[in-house]
Short mmCIF file of the C-alpha atoms (twelve columns), coordinates in Angstrom:
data_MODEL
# 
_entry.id   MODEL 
# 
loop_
_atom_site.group_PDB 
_atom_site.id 
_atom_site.type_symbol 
_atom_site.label_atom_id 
_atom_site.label_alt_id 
_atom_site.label_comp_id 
_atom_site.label_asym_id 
_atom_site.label_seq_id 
_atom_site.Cartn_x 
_atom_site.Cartn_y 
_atom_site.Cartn_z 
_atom_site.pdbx_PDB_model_num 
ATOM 1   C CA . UNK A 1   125.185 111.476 107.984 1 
ATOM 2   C CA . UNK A 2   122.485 109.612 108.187 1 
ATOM 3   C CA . UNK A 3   118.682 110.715 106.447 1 
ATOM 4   C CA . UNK A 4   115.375 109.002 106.555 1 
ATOM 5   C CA . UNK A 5   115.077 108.540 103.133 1 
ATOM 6   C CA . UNK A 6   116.816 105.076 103.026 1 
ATOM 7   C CA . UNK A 7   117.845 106.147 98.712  1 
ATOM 8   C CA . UNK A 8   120.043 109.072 100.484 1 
ATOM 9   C CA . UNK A 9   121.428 107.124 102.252 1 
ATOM 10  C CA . UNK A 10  122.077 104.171 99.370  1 
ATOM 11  C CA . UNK A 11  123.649 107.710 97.883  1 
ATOM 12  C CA . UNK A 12  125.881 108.315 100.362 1 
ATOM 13  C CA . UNK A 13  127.349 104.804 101.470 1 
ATOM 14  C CA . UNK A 14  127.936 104.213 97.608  1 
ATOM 15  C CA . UNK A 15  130.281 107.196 97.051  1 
ATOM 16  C CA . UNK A 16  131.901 106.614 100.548 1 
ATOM 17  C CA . UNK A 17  132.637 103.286 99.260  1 
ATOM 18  C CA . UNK A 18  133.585 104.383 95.790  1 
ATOM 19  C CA . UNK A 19  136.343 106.780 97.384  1 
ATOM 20  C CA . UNK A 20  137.634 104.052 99.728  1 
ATOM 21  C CA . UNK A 21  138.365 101.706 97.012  1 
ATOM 22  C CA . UNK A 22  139.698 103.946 93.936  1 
ATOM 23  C CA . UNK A 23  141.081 106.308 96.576  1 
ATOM 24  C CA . UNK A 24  142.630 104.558 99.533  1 
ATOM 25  C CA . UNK A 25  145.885 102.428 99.440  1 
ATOM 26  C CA . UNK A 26  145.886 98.857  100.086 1 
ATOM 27  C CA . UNK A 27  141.365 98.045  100.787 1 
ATOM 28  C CA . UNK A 28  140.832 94.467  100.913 1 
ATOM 29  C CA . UNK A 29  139.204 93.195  98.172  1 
ATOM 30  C CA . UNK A 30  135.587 92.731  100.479 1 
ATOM 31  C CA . UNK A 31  135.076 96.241  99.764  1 
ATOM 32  C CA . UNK A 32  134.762 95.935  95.933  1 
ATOM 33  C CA . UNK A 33  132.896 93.215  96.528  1 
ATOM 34  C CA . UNK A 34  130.049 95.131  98.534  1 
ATOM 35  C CA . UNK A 35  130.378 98.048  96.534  1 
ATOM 36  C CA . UNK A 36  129.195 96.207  93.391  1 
ATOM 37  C CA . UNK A 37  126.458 94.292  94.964  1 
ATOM 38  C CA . UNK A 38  124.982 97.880  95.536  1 
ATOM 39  C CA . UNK A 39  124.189 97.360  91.388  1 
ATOM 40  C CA . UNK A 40  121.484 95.618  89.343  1 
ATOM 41  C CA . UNK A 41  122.752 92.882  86.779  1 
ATOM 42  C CA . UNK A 42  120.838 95.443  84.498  1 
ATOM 43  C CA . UNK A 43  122.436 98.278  85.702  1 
ATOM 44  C CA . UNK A 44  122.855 100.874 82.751  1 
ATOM 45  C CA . UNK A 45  124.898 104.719 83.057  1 
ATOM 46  C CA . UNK A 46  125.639 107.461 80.807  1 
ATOM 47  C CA . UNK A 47  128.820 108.654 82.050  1 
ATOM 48  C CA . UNK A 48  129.507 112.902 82.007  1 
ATOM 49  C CA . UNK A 49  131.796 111.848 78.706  1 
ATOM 50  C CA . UNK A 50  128.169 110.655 77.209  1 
ATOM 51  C CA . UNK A 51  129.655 107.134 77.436  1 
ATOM 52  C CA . UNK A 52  127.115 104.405 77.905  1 
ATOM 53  C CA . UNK A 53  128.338 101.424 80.449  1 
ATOM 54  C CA . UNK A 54  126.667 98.316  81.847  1 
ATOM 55  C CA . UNK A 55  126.842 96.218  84.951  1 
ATOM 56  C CA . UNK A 56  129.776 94.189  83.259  1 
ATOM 57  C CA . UNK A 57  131.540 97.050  82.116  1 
ATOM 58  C CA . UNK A 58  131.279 98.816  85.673  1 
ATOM 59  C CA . UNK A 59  132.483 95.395  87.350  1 
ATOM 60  C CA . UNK A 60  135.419 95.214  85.215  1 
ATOM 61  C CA . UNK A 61  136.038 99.152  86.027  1 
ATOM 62  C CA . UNK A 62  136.121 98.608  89.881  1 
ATOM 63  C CA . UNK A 63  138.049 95.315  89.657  1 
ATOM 64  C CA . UNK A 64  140.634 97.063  87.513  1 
ATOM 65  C CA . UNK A 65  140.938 100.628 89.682  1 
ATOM 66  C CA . UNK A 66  141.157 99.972  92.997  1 
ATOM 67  C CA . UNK A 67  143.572 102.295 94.719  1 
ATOM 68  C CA . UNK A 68  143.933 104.023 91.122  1 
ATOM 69  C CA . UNK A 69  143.386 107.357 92.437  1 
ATOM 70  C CA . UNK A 70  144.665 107.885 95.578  1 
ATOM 71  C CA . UNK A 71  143.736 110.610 97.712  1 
ATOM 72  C CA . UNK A 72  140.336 110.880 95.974  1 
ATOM 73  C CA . UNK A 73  137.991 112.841 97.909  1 
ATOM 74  C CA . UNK A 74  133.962 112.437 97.032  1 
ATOM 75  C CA . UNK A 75  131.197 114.894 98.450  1 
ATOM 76  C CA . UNK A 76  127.669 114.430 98.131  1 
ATOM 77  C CA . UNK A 77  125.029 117.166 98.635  1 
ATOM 78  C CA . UNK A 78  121.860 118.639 97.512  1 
ATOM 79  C CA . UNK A 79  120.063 115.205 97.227  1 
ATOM 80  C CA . UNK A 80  116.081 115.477 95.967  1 
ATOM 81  C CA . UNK A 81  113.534 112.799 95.421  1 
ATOM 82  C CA . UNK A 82  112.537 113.240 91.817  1 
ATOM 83  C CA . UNK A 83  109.957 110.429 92.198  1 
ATOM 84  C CA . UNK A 84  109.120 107.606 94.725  1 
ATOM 85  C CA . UNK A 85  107.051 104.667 94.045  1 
ATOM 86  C CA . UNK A 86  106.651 101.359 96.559  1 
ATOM 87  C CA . UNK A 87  109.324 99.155  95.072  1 
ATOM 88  C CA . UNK A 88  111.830 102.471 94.001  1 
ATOM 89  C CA . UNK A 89  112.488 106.141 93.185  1 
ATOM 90  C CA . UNK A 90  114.273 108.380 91.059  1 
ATOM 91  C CA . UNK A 91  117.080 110.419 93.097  1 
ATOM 92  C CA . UNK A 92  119.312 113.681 92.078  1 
ATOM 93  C CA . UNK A 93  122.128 115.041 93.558  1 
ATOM 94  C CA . UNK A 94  125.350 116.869 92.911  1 
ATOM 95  C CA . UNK A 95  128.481 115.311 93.184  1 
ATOM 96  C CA . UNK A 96  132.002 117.040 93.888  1 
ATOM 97  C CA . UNK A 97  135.310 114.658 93.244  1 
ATOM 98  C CA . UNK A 98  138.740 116.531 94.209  1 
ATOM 99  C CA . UNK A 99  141.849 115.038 93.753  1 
ATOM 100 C CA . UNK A 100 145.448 116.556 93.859  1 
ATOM 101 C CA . UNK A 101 144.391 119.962 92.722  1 
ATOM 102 C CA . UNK A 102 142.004 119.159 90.419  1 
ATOM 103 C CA . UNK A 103 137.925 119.548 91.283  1 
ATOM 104 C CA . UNK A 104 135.265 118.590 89.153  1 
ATOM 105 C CA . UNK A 105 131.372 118.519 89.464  1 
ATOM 106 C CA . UNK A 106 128.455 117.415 88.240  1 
ATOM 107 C CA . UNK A 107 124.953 117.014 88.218  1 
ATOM 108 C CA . UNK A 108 123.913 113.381 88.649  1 
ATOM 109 C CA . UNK A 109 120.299 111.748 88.477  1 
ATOM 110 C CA . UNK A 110 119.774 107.379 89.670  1 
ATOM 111 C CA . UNK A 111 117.082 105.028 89.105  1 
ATOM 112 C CA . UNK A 112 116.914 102.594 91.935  1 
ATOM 113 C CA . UNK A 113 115.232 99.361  92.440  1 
ATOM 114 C CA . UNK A 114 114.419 97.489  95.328  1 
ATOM 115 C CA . UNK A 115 114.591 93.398  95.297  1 
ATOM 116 C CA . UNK A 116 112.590 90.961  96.444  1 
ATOM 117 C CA . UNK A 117 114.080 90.853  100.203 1 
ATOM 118 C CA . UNK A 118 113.854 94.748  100.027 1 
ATOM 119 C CA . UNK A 119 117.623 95.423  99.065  1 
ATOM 120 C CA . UNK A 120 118.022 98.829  96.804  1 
ATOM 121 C CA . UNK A 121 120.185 98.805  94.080  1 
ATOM 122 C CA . UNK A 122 121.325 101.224 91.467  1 
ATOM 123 C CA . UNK A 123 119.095 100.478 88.238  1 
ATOM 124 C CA . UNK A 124 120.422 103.597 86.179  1 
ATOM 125 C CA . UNK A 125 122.468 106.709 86.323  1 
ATOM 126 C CA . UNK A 126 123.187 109.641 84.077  1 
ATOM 127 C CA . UNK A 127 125.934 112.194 85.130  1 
ATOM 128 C CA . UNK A 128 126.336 115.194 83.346  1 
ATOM 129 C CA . UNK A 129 129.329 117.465 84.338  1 
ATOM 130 C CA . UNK A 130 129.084 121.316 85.472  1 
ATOM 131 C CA . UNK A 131 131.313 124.522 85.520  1 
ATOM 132 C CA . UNK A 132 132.404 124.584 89.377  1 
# 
């Protein structure tokens, strides 16, 4: 589904990417590929385990795990513009991963940037998990 705020929407196409290539069988390389161009070189998270990671440590992630969870299932809702400024914003939104029998949730907040030719990319995130 498509929104008018154009960081929604960087929201959504990154987890629909993220769940094609850790939870599909056999996706051509390509698709890591765009899926980490969607990241700053100085990307910077705080993963729901309180683990920090950087832009190299989140390539090497992807490269490794493709098809690694198969089956995974990603669902993105309640989405809110914490703050907006002319060259980014500050997004939240809750995020719901199922796979096999197993659901988990959490609360997630992104710092995007856009570039010079008006690309967004994810600056920061911190996830923090939640009782379902």
């Amino acid at each position: 589904m498509l929104h008018t705020n154009p960081y929604f929407n960087e929201v959504i196409e990154a987890h629909r990417l993220i769940e094609q290539w850790l939870g599909e069988g056999e996706v051509p390389e390509e698709v890591c590929d765009r899926l980490i161009t969607r990241f700053s070189e100085q990307y910077s998270m705080i993963g729901v385990a309180g683990n920090a990671l950087d832009f190299a440590g989140l390539s090497r992630f992807f490269r490794a795990n493709g098809s690694a969870k198969s089956g995974l299932e990603i669902e993105v809702f309640d989405l809110r513009t914490v703050a907006e400024w002319p060259t980014g914003a500050v997004v939240s939104y809750q995020e719901k991963q199922r796979l096999a029998d197993i659901t988990t949730l959490r609360y997630s907040t992104a710092v995007f940037e856009r570039t010079a030719q008006g690309n967004i990319v994810w600056r920061h995130l911190h996830e923090t998990s939640s009782a379902l």
